[in-house]
N, CA and C atoms as an extended XYZ file, in Angstrom:
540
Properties=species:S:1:pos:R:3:atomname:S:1:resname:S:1:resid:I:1 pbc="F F F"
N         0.810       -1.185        0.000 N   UNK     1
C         0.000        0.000        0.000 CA  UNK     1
C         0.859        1.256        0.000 C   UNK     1
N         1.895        1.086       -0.158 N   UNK     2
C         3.319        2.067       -0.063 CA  UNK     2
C         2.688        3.352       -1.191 C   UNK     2
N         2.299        2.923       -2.628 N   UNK     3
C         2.475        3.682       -3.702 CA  UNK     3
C         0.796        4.146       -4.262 C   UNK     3
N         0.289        4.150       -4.971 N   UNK     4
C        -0.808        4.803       -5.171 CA  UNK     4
C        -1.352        3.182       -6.564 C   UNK     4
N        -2.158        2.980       -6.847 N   UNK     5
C        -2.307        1.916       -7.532 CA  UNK     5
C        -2.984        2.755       -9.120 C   UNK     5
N        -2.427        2.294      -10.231 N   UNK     6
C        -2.911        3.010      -11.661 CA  UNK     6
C        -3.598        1.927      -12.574 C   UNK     6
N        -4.303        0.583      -11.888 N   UNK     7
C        -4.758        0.255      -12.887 CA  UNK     7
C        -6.428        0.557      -13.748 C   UNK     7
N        -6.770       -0.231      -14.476 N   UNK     8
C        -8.581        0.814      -14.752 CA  UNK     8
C        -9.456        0.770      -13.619 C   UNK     8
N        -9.010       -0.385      -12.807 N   UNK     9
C       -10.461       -0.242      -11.631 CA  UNK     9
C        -9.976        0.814       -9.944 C   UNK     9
N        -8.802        1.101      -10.335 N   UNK    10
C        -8.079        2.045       -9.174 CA  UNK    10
C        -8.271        3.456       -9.825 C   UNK    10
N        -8.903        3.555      -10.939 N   UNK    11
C        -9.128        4.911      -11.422 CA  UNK    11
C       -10.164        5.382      -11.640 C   UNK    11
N       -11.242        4.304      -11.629 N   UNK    12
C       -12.458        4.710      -10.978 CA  UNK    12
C       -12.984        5.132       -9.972 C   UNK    12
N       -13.520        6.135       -9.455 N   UNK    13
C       -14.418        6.886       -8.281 CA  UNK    13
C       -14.720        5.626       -7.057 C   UNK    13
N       -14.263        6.022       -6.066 N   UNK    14
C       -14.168        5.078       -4.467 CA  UNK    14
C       -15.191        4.543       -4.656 C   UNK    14
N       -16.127        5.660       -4.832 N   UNK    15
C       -17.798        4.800       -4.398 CA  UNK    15
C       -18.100        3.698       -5.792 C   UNK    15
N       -17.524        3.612       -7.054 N   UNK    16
C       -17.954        2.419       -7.758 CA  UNK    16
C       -17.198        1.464       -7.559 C   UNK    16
N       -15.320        1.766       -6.944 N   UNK    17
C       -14.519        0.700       -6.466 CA  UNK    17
C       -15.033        0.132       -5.239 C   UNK    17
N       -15.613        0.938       -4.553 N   UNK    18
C       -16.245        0.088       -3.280 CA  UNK    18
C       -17.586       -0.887       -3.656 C   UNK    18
N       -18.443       -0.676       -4.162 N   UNK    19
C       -19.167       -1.217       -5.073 CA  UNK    19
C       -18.479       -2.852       -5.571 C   UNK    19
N       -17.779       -2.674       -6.515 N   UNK    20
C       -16.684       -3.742       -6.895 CA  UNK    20
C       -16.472       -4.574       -5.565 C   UNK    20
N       -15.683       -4.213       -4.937 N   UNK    21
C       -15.178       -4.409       -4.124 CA  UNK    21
C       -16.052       -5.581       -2.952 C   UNK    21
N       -17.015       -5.295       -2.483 N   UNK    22
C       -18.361       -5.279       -1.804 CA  UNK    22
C       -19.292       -7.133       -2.815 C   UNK    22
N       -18.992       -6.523       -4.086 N   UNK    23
C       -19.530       -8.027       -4.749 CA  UNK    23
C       -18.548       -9.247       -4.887 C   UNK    23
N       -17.087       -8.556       -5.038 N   UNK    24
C       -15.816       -9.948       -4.418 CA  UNK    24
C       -15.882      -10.264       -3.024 C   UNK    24
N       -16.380       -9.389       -2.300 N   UNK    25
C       -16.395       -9.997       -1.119 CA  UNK    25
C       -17.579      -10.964       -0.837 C   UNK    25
N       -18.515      -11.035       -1.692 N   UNK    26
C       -19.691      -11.482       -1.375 CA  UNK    26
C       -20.018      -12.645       -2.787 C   UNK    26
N       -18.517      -12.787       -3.326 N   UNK    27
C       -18.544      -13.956       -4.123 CA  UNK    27
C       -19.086      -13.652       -5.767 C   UNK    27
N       -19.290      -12.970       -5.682 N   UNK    28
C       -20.365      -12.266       -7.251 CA  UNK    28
C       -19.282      -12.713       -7.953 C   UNK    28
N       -19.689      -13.659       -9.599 N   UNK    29
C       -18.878      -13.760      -10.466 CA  UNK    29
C       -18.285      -12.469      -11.374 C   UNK    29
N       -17.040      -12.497      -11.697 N   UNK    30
C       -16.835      -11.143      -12.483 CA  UNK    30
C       -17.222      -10.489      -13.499 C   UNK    30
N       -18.627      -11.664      -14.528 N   UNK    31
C       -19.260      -11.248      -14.998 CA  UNK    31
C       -20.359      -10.342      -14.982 C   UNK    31
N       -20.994      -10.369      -13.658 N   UNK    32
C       -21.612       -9.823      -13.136 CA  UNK    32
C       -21.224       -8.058      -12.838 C   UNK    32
N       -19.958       -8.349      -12.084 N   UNK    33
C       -19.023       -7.055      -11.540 CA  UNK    33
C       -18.597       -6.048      -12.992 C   UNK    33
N       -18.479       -6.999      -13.860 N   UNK    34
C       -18.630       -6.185      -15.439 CA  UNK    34
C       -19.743       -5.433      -15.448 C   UNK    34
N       -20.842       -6.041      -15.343 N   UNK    35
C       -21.771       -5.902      -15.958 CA  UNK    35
C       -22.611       -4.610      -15.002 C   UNK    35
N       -22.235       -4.020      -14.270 N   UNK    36
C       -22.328       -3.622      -12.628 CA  UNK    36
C       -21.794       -2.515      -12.812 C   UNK    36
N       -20.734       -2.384      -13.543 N   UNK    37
C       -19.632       -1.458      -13.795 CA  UNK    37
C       -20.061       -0.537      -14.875 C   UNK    37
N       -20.310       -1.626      -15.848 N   UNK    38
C       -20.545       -0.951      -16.879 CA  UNK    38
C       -22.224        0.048      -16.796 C   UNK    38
N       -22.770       -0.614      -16.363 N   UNK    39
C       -24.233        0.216      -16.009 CA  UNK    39
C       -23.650        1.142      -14.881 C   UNK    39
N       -22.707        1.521      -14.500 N   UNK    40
C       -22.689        2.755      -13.655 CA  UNK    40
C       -21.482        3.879      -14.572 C   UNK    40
N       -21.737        3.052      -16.113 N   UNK    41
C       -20.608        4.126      -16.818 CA  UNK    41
C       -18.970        4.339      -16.625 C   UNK    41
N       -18.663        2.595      -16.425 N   UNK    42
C       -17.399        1.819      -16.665 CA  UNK    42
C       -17.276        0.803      -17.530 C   UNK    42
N       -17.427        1.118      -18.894 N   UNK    43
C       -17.208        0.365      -20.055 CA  UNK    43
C       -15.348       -0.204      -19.796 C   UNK    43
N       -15.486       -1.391      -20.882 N   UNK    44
C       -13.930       -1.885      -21.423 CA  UNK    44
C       -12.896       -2.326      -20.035 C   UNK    44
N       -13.822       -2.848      -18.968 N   UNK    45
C       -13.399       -3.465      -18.071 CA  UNK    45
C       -13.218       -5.054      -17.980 C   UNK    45
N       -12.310       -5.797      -18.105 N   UNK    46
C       -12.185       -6.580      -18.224 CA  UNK    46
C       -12.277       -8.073      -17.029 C   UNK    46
N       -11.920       -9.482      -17.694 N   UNK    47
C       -11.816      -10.402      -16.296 CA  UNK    47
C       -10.044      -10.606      -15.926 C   UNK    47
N        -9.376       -9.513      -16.693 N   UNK    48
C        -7.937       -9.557      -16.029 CA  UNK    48
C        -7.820       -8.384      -15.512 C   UNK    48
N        -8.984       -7.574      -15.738 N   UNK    49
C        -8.242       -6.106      -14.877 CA  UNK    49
C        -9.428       -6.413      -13.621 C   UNK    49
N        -9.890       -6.966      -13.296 N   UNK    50
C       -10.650       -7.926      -12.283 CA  UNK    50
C        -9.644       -8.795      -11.375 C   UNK    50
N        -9.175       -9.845      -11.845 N   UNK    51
C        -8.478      -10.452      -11.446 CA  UNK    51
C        -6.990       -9.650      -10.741 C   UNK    51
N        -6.599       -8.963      -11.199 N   UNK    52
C        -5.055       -7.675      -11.156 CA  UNK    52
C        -5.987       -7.082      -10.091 C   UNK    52
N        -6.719       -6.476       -9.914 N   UNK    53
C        -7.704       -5.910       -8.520 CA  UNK    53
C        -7.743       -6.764       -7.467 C   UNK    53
N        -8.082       -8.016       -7.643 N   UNK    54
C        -8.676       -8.600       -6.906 CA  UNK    54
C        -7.145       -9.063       -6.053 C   UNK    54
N        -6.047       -9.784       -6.803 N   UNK    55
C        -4.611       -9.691       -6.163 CA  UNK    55
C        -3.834       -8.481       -5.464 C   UNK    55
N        -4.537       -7.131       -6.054 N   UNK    56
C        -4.187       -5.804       -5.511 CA  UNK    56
C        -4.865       -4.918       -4.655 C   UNK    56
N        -5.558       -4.170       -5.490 N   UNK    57
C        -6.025       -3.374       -4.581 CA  UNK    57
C        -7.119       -3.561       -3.426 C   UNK    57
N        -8.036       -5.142       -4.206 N   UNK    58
C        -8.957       -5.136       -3.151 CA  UNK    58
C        -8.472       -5.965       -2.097 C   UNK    58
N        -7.023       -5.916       -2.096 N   UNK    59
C        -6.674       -7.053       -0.917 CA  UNK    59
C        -6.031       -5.650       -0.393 C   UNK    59
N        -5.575       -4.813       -0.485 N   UNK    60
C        -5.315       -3.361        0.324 CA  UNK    60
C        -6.971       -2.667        0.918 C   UNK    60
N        -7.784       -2.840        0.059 N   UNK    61
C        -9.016       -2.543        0.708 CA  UNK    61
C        -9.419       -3.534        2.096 C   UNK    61
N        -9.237       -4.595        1.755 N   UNK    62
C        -9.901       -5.801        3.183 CA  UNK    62
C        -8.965       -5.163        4.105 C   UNK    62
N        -7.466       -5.137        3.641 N   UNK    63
C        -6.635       -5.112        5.286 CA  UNK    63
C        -7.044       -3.461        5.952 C   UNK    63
N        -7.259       -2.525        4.668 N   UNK    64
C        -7.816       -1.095        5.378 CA  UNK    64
C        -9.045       -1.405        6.514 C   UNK    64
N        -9.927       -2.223        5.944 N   UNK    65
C       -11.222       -2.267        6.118 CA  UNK    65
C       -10.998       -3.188        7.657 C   UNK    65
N       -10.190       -4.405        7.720 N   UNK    66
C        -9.940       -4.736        8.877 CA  UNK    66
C        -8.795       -4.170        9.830 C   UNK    66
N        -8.521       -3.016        9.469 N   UNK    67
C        -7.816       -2.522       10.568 CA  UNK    67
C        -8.296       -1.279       11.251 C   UNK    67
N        -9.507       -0.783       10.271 N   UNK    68
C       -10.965       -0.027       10.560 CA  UNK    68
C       -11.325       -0.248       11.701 C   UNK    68
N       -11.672       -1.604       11.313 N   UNK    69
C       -12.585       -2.609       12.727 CA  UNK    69
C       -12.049       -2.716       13.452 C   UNK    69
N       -10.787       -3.120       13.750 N   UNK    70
C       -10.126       -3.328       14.568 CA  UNK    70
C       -10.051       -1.864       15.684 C   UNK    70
N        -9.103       -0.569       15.107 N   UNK    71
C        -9.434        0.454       15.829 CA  UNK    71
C       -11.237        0.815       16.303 C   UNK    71
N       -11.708        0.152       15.754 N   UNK    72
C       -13.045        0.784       15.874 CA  UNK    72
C       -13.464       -0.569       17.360 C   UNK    72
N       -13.342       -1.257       17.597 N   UNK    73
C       -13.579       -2.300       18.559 CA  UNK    73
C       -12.395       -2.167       19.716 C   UNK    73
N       -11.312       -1.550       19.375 N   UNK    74
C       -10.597       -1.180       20.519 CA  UNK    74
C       -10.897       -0.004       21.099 C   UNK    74
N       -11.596        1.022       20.385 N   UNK    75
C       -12.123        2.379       20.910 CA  UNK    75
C       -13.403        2.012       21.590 C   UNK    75
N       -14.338        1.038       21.201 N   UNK    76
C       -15.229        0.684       22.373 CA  UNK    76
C       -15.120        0.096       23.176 C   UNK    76
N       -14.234       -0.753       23.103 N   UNK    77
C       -13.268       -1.398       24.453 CA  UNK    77
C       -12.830       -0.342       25.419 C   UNK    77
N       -12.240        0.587       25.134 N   UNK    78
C       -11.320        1.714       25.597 CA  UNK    78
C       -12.627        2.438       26.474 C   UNK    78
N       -13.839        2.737       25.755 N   UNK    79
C       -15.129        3.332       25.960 CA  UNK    79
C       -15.279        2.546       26.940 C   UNK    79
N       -15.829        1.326       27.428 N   UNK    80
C       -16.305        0.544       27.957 CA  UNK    80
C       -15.184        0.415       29.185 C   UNK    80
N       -13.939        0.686       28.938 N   UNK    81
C       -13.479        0.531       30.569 CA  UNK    81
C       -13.364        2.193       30.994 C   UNK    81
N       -13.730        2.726       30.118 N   UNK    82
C       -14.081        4.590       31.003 CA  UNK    82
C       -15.802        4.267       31.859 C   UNK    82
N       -15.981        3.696       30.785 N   UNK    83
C       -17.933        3.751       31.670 CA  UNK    83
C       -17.795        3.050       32.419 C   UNK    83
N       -17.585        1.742       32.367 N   UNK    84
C       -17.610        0.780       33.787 CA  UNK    84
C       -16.774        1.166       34.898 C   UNK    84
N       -15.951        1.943       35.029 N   UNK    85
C       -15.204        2.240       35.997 CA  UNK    85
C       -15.207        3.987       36.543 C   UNK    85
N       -16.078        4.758       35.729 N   UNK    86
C       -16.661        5.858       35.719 CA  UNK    86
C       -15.187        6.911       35.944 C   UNK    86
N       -14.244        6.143       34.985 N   UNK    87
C       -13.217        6.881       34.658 CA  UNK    87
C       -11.734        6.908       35.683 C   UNK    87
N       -12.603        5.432       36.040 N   UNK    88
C       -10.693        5.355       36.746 CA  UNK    88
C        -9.730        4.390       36.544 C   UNK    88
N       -10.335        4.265       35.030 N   UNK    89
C        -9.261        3.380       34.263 CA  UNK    89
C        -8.837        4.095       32.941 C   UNK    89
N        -8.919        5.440       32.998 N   UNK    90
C        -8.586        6.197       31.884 CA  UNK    90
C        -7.489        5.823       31.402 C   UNK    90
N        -6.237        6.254       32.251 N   UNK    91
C        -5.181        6.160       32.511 CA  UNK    91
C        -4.852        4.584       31.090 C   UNK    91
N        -5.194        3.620       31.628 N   UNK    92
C        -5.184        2.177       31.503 CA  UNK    92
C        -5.645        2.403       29.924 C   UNK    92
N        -6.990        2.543       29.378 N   UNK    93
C        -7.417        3.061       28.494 CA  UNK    93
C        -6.565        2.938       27.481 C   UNK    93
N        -6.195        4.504       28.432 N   UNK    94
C        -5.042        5.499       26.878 CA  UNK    94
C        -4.104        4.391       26.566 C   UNK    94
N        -3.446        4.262       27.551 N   UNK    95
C        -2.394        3.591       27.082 CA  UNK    95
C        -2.197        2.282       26.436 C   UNK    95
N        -3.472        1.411       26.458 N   UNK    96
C        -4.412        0.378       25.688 CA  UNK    96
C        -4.479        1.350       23.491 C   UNK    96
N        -5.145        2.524       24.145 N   UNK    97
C        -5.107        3.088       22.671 CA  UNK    97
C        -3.913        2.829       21.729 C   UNK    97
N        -2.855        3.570       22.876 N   UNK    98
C        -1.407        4.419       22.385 CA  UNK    98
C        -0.786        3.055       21.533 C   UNK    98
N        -1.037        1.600       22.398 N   UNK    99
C        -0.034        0.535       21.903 CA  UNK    99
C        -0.714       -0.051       21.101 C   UNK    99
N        -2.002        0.318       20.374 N   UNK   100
C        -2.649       -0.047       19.502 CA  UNK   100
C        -2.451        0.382       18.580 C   UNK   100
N        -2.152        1.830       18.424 N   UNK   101
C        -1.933        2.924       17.157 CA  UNK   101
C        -0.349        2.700       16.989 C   UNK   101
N         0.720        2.011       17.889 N   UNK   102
C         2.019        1.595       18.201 CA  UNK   102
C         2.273        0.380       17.003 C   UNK   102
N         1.252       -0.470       17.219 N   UNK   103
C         1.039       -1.769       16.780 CA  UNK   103
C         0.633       -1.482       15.262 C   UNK   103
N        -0.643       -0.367       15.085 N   UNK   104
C        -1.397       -0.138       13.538 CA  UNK   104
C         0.274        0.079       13.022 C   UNK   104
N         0.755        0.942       13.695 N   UNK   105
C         2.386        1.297       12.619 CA  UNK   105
C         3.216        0.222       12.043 C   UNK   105
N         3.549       -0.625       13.737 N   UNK   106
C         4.532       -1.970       13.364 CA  UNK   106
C         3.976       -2.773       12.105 C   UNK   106
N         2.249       -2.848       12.130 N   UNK   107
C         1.920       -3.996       11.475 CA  UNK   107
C         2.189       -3.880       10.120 C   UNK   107
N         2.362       -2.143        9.400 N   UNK   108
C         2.406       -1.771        8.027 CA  UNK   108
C         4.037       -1.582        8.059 C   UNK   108
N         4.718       -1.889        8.958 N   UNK   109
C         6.468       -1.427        8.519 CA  UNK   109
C         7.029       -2.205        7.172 C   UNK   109
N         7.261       -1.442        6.631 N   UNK   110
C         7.975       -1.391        5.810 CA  UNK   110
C         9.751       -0.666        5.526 C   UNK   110
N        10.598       -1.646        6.158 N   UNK   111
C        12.065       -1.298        6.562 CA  UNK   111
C        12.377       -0.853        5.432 C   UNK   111
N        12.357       -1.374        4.105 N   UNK   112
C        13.102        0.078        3.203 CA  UNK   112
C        12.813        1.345        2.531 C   UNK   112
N        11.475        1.450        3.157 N   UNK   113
C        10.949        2.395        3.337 CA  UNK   113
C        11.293        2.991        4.316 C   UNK   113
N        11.163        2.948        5.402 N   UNK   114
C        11.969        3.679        6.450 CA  UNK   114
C        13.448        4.085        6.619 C   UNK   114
N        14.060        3.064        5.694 N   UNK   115
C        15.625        4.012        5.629 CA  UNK   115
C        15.790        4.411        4.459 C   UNK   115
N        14.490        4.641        3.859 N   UNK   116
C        14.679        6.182        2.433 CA  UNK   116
C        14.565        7.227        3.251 C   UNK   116
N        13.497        6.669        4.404 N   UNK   117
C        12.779        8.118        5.376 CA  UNK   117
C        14.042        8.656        5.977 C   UNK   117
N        14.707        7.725        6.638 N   UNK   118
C        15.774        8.268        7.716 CA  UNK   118
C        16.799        8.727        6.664 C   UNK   118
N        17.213        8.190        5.849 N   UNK   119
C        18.323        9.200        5.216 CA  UNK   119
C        17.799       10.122        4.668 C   UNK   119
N        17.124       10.273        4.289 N   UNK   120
C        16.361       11.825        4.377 CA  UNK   120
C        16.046       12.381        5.376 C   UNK   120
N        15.956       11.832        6.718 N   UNK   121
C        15.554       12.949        7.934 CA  UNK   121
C        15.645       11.832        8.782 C   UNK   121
N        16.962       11.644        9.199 N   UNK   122
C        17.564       11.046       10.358 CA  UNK   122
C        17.054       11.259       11.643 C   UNK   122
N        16.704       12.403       11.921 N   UNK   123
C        16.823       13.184       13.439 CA  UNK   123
C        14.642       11.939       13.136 C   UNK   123
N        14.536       11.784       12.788 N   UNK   124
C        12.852       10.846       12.748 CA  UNK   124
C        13.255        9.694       13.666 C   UNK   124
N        14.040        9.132       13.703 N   UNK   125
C        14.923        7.709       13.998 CA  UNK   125
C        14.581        8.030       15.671 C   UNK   125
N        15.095        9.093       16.037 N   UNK   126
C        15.131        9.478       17.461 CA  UNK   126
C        13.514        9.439       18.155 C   UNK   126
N        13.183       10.338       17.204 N   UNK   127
C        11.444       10.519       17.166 CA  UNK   127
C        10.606        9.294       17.492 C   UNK   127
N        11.360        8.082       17.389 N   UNK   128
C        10.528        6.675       16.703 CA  UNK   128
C        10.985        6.644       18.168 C   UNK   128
N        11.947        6.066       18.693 N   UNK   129
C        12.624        5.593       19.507 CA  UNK   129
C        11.999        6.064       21.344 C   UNK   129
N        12.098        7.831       20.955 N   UNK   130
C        11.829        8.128       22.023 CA  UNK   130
C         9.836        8.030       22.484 C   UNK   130
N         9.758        7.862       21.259 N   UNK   131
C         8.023        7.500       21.522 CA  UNK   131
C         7.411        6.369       21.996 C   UNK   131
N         8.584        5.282       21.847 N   UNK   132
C         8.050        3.761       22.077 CA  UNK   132
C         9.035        3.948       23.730 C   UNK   132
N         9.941        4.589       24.398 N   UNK   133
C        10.258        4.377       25.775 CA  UNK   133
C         9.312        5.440       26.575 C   UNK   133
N         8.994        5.861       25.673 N   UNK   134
C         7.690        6.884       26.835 CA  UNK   134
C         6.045        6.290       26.932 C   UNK   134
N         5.983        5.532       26.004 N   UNK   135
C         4.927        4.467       26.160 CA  UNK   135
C         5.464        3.696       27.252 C   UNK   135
N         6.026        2.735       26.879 N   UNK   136
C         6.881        1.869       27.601 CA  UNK   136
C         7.189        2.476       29.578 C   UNK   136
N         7.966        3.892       29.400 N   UNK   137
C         7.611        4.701       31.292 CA  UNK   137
C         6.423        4.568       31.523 C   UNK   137
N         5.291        4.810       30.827 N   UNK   138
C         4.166        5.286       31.479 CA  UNK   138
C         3.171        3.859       31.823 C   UNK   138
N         3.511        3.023       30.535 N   UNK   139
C         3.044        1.751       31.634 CA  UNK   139
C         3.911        1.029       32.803 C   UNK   139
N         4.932        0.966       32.668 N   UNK   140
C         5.779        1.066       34.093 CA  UNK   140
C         5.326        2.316       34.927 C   UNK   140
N         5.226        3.325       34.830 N   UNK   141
C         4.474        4.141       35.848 CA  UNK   141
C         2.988        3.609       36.446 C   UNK   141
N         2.026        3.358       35.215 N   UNK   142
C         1.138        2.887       36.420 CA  UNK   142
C         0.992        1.623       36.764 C   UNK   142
N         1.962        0.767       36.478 N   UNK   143
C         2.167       -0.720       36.515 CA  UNK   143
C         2.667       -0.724       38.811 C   UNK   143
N         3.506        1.081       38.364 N   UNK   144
C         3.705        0.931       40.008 CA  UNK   144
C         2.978        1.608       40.907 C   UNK   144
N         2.061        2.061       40.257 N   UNK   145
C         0.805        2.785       41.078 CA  UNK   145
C         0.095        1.718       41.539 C   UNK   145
N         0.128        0.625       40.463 N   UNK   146
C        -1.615       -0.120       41.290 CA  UNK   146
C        -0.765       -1.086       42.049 C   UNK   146
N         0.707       -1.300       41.950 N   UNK   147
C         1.286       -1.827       43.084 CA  UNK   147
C         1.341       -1.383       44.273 C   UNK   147
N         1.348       -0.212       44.192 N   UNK   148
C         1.545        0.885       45.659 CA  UNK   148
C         0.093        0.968       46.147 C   UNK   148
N        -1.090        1.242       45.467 N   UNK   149
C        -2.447        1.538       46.063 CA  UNK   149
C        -2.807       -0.110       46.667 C   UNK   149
N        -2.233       -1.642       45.335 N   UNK   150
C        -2.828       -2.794       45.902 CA  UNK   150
C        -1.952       -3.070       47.714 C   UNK   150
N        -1.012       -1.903       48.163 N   UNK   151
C         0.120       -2.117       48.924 CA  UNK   151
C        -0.566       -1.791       50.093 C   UNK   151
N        -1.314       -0.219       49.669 N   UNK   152
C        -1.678        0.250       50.551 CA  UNK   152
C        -2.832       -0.018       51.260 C   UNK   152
N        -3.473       -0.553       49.905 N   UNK   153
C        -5.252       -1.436       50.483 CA  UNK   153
C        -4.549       -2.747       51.748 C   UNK   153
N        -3.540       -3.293       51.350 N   UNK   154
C        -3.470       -4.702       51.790 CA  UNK   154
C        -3.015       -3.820       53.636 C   UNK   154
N        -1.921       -3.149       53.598 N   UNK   155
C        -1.943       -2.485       55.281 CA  UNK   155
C        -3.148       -1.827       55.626 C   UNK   155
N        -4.380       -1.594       54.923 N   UNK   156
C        -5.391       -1.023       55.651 CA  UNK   156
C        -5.922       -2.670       56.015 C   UNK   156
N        -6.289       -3.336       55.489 N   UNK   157
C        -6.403       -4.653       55.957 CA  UNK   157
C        -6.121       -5.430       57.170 C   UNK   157
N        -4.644       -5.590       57.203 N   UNK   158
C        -4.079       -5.830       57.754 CA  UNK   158
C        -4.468       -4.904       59.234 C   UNK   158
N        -4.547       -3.711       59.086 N   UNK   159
C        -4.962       -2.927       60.266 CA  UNK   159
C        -6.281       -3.142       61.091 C   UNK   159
N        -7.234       -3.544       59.860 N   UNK   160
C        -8.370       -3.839       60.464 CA  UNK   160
C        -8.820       -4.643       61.290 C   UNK   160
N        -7.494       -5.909       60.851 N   UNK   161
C        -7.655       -7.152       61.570 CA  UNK   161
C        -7.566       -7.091       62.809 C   UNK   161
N        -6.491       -5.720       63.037 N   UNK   162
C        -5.886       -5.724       64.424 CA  UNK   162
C        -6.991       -4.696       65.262 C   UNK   162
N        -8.187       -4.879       64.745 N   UNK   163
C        -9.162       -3.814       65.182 CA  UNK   163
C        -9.893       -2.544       64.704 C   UNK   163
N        -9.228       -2.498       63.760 N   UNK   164
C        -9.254       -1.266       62.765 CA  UNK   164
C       -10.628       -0.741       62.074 C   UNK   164
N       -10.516       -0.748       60.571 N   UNK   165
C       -12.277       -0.541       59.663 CA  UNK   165
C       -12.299       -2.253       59.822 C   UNK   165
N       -13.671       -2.310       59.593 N   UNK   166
C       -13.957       -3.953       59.254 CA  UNK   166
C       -13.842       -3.806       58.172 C   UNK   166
N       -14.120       -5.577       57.659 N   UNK   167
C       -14.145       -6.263       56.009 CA  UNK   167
C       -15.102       -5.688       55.301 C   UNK   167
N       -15.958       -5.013       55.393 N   UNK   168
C       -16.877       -4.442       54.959 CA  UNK   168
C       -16.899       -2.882       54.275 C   UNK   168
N       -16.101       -2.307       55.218 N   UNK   169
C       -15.707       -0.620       55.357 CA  UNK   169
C       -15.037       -0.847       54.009 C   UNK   169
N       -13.791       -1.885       54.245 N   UNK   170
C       -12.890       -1.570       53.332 CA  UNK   170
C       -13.088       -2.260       51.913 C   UNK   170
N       -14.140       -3.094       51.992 N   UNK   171
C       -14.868       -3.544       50.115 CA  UNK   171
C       -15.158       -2.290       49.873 C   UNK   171
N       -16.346       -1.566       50.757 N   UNK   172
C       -16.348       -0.056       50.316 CA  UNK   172
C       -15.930        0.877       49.463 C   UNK   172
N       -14.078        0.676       50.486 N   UNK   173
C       -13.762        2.014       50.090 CA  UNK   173
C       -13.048        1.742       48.459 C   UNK   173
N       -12.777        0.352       48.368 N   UNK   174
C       -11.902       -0.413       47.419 CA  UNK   174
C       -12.744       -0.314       45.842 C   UNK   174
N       -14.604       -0.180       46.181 N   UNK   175
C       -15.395       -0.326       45.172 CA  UNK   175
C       -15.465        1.544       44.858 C   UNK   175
N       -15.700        1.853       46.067 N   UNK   176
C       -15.336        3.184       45.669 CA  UNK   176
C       -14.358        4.403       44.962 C   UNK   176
N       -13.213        3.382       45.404 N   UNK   177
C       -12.186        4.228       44.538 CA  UNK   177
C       -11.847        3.672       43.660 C   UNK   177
N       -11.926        2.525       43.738 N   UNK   178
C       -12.362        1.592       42.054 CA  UNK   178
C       -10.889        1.475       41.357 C   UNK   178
N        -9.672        1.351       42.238 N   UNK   179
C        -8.314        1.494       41.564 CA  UNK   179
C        -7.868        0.207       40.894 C   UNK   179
N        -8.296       -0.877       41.377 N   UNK   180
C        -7.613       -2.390       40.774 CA  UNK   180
C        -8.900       -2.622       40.166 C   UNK   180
């Protein structure tokens, strides 16, 4: 997906390539997809410039289309631990997002592409680098928060035993502040 695609069905208008697109996925013979084409005022389309699509571009369309879904099911995931926890898993969330949009990058790398990029603009290299250890601090940062709060719940515990809040107080305060 590096370059821009020039064959006759990549030069037709999105909405009749999606069209196309939409009847290979759903098995339609290419006679049909001719015939489909041509009634929307795409004459001289062929079953090899069909076939050259179907190896190309519409296999760049599925992986667009499933990596759509994909962000789109991790953002309601992401949604779904803000609501259930009425936002005290933000934190957790983001950083669920960040290594997702981390991951959308890794999954399209393309290494010689990237060292056309860097010898053209080296100082990027750093850019890359320092973005994946500041992901990387910040889940070690709250990796030692919910160690320290699960630290601090466990000595209120421990206190109670010795007379302290009861077992009860402290489900409470644990549902209340909703940290683990």
């Amino acid at each position: 997906m590096s370059q821009r695609r020039t064959g006759k069905i990549a030069r037709i208008p999105k909405e009749h390539r999606d069209a196309a697109n939409l009847m290979l996925l759903d098995g339609e013979p290419y006679t049909a997809i001719i015939t489909e084409l041509e009634k929307r005022g795409f004459a001289g389309i062929n079953e090899q410039n069909l076939t050259n699509w179907k190896d190309g571009g519409y296999q760049d369309w599925l992986k667009s289309n499933e990596r759509l879904e994909q962000m789109r099911l991790l953002r309601e995931q992401a949604l779904d631990v803000v609501k259930d926890n009425e936002g005290s898993k933000v934190t957790e969330a983001a950083l669920h997002l960040a290594a997702a949009q981390a991951y959308e990058i890794l999954a399209d790398y393309d290494l010689s592409a990237f060292k056309d990029v860097l010898a053209e603009k080296p100082a990027l290299y750093g850019k890359v680098v320092n973005g994946l250890a500041k992901i990387s601090s910040e889940v070690l940062g709250y990796e030692r928060f919910r160690t320290e709060v699960k630290k601090k719940l466990d000595e209120i515990k421990v206190a109670s035993a010795k007379g302290g809040l009861t077992t009860e107080t402290i489900e409470r305060i644990e549902r209340e502040l909703n940290l683990l």
